[in-house]
Backbone bond lengths (Angstrom), bond angles and torsions (degrees), N, CA, C in turn:
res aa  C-N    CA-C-N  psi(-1)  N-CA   C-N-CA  omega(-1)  CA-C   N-CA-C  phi
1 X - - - 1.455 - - 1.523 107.99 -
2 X 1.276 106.58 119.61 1.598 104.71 166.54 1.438 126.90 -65.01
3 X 1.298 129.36 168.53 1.689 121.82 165.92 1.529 109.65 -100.87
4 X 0.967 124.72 152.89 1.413 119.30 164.42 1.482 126.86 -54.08
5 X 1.361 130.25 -38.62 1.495 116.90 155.43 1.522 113.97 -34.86
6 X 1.163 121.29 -54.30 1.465 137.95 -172.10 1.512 106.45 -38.01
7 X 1.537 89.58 -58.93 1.928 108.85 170.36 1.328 117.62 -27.42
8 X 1.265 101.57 -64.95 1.521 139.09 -139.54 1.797 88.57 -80.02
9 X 1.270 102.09 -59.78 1.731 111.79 -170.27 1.478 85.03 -52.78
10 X 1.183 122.90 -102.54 1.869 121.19 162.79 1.430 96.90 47.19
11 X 1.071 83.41 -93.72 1.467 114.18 -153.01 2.185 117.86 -59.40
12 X 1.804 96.07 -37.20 1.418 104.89 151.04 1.424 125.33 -60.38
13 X 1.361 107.67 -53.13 1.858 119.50 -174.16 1.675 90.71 -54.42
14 X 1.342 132.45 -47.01 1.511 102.84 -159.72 1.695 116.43 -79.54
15 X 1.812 104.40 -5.99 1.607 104.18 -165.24 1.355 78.60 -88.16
16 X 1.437 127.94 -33.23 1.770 110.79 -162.71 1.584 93.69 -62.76
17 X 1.009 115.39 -59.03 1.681 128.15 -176.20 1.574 114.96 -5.09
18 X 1.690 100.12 -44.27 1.213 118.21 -177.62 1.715 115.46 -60.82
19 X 1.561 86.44 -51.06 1.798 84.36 -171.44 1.479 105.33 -76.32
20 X 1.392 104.91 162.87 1.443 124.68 155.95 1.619 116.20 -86.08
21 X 1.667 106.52 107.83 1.442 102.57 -166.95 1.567 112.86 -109.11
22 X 1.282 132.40 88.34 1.317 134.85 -167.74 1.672 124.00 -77.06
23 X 1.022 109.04 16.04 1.552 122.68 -161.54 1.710 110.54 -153.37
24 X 1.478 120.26 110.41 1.785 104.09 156.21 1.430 126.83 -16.63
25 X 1.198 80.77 -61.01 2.032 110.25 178.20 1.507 114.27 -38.29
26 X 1.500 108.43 -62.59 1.261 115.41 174.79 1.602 112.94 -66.95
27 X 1.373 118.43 -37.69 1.755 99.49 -170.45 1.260 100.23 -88.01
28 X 1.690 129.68 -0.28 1.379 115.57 163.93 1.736 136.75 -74.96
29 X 1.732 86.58 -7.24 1.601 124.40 -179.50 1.278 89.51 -99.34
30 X 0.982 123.16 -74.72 1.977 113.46 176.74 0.791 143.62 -13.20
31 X 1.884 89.04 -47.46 1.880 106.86 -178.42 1.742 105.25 -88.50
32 X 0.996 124.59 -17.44 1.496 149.75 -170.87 1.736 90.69 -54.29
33 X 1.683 80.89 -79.73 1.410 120.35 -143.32 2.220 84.90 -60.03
34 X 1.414 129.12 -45.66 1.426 141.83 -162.19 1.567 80.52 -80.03
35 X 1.202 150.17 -37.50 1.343 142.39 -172.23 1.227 109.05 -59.72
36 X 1.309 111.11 -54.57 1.322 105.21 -159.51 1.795 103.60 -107.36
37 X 1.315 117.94 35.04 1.168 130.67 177.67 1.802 105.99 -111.54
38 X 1.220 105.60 -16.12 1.620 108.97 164.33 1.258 130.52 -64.41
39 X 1.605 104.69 117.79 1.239 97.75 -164.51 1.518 138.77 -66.50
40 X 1.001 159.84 119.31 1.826 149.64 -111.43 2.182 77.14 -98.48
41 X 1.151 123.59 -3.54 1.493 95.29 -178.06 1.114 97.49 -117.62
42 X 1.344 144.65 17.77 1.440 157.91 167.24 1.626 96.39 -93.80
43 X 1.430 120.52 -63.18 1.196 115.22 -168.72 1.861 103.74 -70.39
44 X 1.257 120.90 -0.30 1.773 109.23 -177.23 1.625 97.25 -103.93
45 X 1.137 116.09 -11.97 1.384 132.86 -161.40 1.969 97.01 -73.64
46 X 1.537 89.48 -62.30 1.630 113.27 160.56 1.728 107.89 -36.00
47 X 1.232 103.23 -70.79 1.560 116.63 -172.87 1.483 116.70 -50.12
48 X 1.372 108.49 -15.13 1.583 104.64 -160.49 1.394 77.03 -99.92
49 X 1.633 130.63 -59.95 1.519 111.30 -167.26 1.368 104.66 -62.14
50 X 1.041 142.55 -34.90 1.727 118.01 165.28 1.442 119.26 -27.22
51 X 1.482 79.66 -73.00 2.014 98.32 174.16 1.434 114.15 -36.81
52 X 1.214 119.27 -25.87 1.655 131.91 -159.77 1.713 90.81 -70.40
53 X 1.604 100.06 -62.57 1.741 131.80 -138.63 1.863 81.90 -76.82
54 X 1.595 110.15 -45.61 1.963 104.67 -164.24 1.545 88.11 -72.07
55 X 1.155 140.30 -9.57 1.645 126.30 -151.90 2.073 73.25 -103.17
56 X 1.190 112.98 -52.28 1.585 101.00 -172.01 1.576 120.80 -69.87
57 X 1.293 102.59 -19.46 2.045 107.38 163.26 1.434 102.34 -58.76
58 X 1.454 103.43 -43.97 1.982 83.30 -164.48 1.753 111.13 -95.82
59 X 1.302 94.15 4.07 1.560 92.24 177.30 1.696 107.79 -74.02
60 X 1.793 98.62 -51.22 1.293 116.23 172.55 1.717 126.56 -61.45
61 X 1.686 96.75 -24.56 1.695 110.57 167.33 1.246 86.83 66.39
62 X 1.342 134.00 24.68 1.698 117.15 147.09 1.375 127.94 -91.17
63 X 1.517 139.39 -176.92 1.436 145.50 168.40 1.298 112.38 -61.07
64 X 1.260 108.40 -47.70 1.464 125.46 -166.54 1.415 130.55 -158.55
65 X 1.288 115.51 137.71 1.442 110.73 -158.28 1.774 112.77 -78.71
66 X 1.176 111.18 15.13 1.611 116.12 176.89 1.818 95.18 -118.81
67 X 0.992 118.04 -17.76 1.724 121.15 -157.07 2.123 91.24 -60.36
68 X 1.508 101.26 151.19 1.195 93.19 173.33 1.430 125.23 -72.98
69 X 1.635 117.82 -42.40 1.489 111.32 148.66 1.415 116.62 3.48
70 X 2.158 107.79 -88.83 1.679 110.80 -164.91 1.307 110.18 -48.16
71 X 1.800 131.06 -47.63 0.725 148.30 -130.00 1.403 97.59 -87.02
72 X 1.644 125.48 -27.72 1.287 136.09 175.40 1.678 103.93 -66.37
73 X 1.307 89.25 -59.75 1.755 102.23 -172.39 1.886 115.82 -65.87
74 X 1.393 105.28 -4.58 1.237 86.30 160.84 1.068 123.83 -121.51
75 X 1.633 121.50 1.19 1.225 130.74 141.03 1.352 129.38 -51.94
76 X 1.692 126.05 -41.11 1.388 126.06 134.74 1.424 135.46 -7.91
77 X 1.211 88.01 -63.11 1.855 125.52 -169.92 2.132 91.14 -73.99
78 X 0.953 100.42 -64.13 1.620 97.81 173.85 1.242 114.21 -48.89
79 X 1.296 115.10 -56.51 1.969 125.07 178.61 1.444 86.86 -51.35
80 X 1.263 138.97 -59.19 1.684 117.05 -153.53 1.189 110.89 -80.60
81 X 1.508 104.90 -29.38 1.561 103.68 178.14 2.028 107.11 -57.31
82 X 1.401 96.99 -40.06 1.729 94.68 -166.13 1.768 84.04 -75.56
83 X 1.271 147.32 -56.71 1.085 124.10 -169.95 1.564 133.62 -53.96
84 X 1.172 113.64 -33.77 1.376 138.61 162.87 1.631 107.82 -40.24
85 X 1.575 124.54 -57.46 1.110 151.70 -145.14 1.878 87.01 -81.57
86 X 1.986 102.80 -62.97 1.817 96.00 -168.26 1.402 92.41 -76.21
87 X 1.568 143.96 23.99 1.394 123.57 161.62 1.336 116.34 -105.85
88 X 1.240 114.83 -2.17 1.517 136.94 146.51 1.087 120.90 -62.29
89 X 1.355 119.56 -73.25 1.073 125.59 155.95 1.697 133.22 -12.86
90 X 1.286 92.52 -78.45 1.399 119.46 155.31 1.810 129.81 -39.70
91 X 1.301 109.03 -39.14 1.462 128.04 157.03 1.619 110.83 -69.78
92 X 1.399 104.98 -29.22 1.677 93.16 174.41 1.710 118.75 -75.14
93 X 1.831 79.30 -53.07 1.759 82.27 171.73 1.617 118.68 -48.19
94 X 0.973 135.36 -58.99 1.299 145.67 171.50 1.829 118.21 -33.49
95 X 1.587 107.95 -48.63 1.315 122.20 167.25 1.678 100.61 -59.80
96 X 1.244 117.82 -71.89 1.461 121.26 -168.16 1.643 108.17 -54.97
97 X 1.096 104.02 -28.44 1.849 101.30 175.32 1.645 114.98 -83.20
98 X 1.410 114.41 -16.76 1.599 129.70 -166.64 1.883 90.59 -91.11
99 X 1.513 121.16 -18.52 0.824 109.47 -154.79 1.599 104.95 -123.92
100 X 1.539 116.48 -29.68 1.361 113.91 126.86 1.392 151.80 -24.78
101 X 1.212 97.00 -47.45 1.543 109.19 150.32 1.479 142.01 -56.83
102 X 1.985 88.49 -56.58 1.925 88.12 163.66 1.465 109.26 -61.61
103 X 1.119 130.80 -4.33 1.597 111.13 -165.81 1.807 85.88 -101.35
104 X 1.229 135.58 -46.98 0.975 127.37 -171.24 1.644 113.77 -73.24
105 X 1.273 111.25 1.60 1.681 122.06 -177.76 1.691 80.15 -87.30
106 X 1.625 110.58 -76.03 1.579 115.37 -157.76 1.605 107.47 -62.92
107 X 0.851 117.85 12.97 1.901 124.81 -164.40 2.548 82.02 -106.70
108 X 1.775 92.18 -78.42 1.584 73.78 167.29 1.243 139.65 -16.44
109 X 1.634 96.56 -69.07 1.578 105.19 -167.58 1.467 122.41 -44.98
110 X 1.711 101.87 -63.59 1.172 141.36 155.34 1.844 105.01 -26.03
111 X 0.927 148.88 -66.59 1.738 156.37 153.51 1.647 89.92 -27.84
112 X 1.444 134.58 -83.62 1.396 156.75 176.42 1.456 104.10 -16.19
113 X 1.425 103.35 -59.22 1.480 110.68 176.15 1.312 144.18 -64.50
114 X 1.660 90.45 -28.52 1.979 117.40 179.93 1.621 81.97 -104.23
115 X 1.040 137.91 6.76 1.809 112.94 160.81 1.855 102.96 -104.61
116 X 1.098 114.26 -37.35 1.543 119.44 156.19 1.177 118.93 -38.76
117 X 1.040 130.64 -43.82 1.788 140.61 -146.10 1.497 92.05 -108.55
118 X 1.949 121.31 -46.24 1.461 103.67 169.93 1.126 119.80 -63.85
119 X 1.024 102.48 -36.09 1.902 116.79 -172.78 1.651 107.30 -55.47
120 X 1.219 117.54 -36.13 1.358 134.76 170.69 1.657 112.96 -69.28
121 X 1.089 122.22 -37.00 1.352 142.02 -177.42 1.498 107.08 -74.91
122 X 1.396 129.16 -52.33 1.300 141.21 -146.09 1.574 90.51 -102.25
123 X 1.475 135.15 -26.70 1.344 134.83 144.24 1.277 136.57 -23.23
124 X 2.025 100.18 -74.16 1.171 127.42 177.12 1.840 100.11 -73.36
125 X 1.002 123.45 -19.56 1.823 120.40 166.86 1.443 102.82 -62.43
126 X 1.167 111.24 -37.89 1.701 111.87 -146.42 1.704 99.05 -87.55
127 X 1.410 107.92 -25.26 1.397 106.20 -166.91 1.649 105.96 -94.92
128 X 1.272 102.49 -12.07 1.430 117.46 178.46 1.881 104.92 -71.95
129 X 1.627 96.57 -61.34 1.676 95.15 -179.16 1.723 98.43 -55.28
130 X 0.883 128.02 -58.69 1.986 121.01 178.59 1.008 106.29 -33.32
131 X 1.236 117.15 -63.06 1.955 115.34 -170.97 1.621 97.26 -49.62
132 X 1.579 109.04 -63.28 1.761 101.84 -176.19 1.130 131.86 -44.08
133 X 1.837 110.23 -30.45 1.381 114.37 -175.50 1.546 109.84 -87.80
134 X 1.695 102.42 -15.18 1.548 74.58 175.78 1.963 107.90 -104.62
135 X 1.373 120.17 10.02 1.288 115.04 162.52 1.510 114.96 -69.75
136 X 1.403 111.09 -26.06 1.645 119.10 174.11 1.054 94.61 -56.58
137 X 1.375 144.28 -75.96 1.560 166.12 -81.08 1.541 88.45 -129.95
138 X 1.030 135.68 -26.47 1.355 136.93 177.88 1.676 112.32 -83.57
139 X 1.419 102.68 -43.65 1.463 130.66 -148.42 2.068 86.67 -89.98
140 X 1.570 106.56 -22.77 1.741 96.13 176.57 1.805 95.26 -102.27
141 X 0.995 147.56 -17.81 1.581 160.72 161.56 1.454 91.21 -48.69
């Protein structure tokens, strides 16, 4: 992990880079003059991803955000997140199969009922043609 001075120097060393500095004198004016040429929303810009990285050390409760420690614990944190996710998952499948079922329970019944009801139908048909055949059967008597 870098520090933000580190940044900051960075970011001076490459504008000095530019000039040709022939004198102490002058690159002590150089560095002066490139210091205070940084822009104050570049340098908060910096500050906030610090702020970002110390807010994720203590979330993670490690030293450091490269240390193998964090690096365990948010691999952890990833494993539960992905486990979490197929037990969701897994709760769906389970719902959609719990619910597959009632439909294939009430789908049975439902079949059970319309073969009952013909079966009931094809009865009351049958006793109907008898009655007719024997009002014929009377009606040639």
């Amino acid at each position: 992990m870098t520090y933000l001075i580190e940044d900051i120097w960075g970011i001076i060393k490459q504008r000095v880079k530019r000039r040709e500095l022939k004198s102490l004198e002058k690159s002590k004016q150089c560095l002066l003059q490139e210091w205070g040429s940084i822009p104050e929303k570049m340098v908060k810009n910096l500050c906030k991803g610090y702020l970002d990285k110390i807010k994720k050390i203590i979330e993670l409760d490690c030293d450091r955000i490269e240390s193998d420690h964090c690096r365990k614990k948010k691999i952890n944190i990833i494993y539960e997140w992905k486990k979490q996710d197929e037990i969701q998952k897994q709760r769906i499948a389970h719902n959609d199969k719990n619910l597959l079922f009632k439909r294939q329970t009430e789908l049975r019944l439902l079949k059970k009922k319309i073969k009952q009801t013909k079966m009931k139908y094809l009865e009351k048909m049958e006793l109907i043609n008898e009655n007719i055949k024997k009002i014929k059967f009377k009606k040639e008597i």
